[in-house]
C-alpha positions as CSV (number, residue, x, y, z in Angstrom):
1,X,101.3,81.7,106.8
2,X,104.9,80.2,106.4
3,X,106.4,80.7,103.4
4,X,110.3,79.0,103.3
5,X,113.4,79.9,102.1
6,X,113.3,79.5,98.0
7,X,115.0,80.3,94.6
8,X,112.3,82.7,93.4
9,X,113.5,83.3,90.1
10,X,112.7,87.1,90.4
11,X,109.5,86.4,90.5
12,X,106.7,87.6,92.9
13,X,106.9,85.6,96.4
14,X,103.6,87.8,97.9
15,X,102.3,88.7,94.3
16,X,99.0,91.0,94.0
17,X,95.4,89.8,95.4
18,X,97.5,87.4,97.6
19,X,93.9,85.1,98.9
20,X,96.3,86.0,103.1
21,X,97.3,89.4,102.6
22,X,95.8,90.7,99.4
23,X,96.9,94.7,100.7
24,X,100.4,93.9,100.1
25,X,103.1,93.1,97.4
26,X,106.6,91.2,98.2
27,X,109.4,90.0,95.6
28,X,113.3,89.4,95.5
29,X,115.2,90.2,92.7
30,X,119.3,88.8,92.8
31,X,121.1,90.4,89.9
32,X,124.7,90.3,88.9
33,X,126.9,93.4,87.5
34,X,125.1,94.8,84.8
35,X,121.9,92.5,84.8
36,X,118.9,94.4,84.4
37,X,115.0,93.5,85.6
38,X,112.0,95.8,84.6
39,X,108.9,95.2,86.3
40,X,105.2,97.3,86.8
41,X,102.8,96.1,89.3
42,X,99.4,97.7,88.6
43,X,97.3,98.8,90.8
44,X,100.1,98.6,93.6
45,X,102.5,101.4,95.0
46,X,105.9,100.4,95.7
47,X,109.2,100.3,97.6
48,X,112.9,99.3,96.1
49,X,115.4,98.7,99.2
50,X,118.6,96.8,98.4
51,X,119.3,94.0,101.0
52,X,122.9,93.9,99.7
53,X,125.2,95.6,97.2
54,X,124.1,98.4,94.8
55,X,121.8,99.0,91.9
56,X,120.7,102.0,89.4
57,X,116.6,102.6,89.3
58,X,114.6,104.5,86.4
59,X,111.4,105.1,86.9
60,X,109.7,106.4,84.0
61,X,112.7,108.1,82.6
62,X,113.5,109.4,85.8
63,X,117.1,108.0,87.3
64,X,118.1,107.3,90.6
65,X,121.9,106.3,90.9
66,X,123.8,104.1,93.4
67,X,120.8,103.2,95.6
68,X,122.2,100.8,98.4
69,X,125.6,99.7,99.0
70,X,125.8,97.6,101.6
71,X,128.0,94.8,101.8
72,X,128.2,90.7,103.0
73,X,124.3,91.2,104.7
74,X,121.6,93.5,106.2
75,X,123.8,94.3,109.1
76,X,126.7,95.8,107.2
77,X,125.3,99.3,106.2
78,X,122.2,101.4,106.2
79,X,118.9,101.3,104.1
80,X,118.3,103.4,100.6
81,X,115.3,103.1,98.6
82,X,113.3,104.6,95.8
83,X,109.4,105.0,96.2
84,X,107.9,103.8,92.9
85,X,104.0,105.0,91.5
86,X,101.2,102.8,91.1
87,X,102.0,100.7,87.8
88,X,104.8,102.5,86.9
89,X,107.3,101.0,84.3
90,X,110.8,100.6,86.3
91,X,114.2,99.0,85.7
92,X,116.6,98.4,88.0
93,X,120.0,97.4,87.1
94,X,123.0,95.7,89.0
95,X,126.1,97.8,89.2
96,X,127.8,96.0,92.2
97,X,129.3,92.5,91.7
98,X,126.1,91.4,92.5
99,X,123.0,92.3,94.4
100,X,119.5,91.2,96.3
101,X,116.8,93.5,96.3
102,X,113.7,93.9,98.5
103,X,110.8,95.3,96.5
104,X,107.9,95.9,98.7
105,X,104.3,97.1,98.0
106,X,100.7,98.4,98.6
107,X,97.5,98.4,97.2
108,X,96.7,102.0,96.2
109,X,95.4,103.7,93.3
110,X,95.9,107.2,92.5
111,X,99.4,107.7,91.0
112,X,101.9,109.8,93.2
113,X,105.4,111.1,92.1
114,X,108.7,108.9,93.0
115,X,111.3,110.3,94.8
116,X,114.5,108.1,96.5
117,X,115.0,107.8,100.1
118,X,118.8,108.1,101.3
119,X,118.2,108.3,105.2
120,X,116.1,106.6,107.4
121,X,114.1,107.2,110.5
122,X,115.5,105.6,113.5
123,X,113.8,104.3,116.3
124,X,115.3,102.2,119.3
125,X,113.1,101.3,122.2
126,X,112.8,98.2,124.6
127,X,115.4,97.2,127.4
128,X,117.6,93.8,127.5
129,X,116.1,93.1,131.1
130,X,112.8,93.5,129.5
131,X,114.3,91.3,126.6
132,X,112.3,93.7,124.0
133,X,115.4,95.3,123.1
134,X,115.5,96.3,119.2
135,X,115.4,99.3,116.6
136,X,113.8,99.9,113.5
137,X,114.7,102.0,110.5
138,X,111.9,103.5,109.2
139,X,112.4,103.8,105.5
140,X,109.0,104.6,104.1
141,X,107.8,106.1,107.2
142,X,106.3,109.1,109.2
143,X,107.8,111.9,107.8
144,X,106.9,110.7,104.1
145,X,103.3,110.8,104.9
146,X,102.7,113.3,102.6
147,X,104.2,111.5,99.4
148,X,102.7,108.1,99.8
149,X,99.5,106.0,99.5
150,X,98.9,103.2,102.0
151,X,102.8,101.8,102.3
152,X,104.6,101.3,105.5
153,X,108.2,99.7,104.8
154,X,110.9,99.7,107.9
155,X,113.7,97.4,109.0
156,X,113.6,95.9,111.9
157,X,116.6,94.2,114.3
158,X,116.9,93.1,117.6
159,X,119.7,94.4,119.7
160,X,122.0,92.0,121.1
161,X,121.8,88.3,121.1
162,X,117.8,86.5,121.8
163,X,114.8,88.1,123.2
164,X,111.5,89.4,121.7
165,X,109.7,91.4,119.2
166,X,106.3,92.6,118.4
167,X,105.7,92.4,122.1
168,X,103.5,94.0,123.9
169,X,101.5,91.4,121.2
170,X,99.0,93.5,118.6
171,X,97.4,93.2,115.4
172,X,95.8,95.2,112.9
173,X,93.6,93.3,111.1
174,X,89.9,94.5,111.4
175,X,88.4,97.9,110.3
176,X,87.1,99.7,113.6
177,X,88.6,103.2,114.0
178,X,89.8,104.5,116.4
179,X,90.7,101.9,118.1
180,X,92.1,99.8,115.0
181,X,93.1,99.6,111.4
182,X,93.6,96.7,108.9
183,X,96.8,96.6,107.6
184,X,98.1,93.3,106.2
185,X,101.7,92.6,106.8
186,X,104.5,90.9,105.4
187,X,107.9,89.9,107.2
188,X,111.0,88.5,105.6
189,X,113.6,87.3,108.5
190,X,117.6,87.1,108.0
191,X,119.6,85.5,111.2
192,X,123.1,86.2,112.1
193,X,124.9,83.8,111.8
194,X,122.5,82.9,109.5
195,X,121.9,79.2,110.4
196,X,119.8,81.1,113.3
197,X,116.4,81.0,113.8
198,X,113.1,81.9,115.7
199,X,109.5,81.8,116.3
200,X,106.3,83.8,114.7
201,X,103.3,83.3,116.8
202,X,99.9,83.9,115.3
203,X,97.3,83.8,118.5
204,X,93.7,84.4,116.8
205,X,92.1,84.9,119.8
206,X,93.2,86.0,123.1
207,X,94.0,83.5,125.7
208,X,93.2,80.6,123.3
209,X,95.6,78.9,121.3
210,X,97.4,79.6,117.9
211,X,99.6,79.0,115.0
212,X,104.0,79.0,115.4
213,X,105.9,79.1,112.8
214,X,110.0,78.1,112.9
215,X,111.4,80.8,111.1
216,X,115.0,80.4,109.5
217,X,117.2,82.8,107.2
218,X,115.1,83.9,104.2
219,X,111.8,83.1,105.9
220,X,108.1,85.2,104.8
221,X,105.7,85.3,107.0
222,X,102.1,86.9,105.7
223,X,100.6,87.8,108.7
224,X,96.7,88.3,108.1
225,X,95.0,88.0,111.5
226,X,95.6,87.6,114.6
227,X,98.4,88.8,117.6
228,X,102.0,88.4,116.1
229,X,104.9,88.6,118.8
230,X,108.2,86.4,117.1
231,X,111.6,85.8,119.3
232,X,114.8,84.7,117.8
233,X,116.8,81.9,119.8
234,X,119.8,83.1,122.5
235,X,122.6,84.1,120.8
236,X,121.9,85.0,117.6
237,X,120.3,88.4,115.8
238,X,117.2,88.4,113.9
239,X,116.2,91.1,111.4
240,X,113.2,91.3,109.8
241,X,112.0,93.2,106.3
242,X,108.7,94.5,107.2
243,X,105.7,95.8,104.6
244,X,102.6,97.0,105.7
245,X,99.3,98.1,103.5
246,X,96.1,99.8,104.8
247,X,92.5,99.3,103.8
248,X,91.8,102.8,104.3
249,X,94.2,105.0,105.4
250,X,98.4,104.7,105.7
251,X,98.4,105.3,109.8
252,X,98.9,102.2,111.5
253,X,96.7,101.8,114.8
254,X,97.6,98.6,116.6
255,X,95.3,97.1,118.8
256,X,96.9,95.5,121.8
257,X,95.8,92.0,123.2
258,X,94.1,92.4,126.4
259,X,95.5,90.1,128.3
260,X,99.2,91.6,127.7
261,X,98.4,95.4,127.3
262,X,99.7,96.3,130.5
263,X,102.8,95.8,129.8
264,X,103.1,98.8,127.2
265,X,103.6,100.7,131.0
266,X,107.3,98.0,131.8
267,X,108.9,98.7,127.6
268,X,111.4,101.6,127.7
269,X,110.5,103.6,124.3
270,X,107.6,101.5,123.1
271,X,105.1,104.6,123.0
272,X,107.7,106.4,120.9
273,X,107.6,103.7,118.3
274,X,104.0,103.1,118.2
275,X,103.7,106.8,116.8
276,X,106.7,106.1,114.5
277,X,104.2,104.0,112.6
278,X,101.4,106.7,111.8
């Protein structure tokens, strides 16, 4: 499912028991200096990252200062973020000149401890002759297995101008350990320059046709089922916001379509970053 570009009011874009992807949790919140916003989400774990400029987070009394700081877009800096419990009361307020903030979640209910995140995890794999080149900045990733429910959060770019992502094509959507998990998904796309744009496939079944959806700046995609490769046009970069949630368990395990498996063997890295995501 497409969801376009649109003044959210603050409110929830993916909000909980979504009827697509009912696992995850997906709002944007744009504050100005000093403007505060206080949510909970119950029955959810989840993730603060700053697109752009800089905010102050309390969680339950607990505060977490100048999270963020980057500048004009995604591009212009690294990710921060603050982990937030299951249903716990949080404010966060704008001490930049203004700011856009990712908050990402998962279904989960036992109540963990929060803790802020001030580097990330970096993973770069794929080739430009393969046209999979891209890296992805694990946030909420493997090495905070330990401290977190059923939430994956990362960044995602491609490298250079065009090509692919999310190729060898996979999905996650049916429970059959070992060989797969069900994790819903949720994507939010930025282009630069931002009147860029691409393509998300959704192929249900392999070798039959699927759903496409153009993607532009600001674009959510829920992906619930089905192979989900997406490309971004020649000369332009794509970065995508990506949340997972598991059914059962927080390790991802992708299942690649058939037809294109092979082709884990021709991507430099790509083993690498499947492991990145258990």
């Amino acid at each position: 499912m497409h969801i376009a570009p649109h003044n959210n009011h603050n409110q929830a874009i993916v909000d909980v028991e979504n009827d697509n992807v009912p696992l995850v949790y997906f709002n944007i919140v744009k504050l100005k200096k000093g403007e505060a916003f206080e949510y909970q989400v119950p029955g959810y774990e989840t993730c603060i990252v700053p697109a752009t400029g800089t905010v102050d987070v309390d969680v339950e009394g607990l505060s977490y200062s100048a999270l963020g700081g980057r500048g004009v877009d995604v591009w212009d800096g690294d990710p921060q973020g603050v982990y937030v419990p299951t249903g716990a009361k949080t404010t966060i307020v704008c001490v930049s000149e203004e700011t856009e903030v990712f908050i990402a979640g998962a279904r989960y209910e036992k109540v963990l401890d929060p803790f802020d995140v001030r580097e990330h995890d970096l993973v770069q794999y794929g080739s430009d002759d393969t046209k999979t080149h891209r890296k992805i900045k694990h946030i909420l990733g493997q090495k905070h297995h330990d401290k977190v429910g059923r939430l994956l959060v990362s960044e995602l770019y491609t490298v250079g101008a065009g090509g692919w992502s999310g190729f060898p094509s996979h999905k996650h959507d049916t429970e059959r350990q070992p060989i797969e998990t069900r994790h819903d998904e949720c994507y939010n796309f930025r282009f630069k320059p931002d009147y860029g744009s691409g393509l998300q496939m959704l192929q249900r079944v392999d070798n039959e046709p699927g759903d496409a959806y153009h993607i532009v700046n600001g674009s959510t995609v829920l992906i619930d089922n089905g192979y989900h490769p997406c490309c971004v046009l020649p000369g332009y970069e794509m970065y995508y916001f990506t949340i997972l949630g598991g059914l059962t368990q927080r390790s991802l395990v992708q299942y690649f379509q058939p037809t294109h498996a092979a082709q884990i063997e021709t991507i430099p890295g790509i083993k690498d970053m499947i492991a990145k995501f258990k």
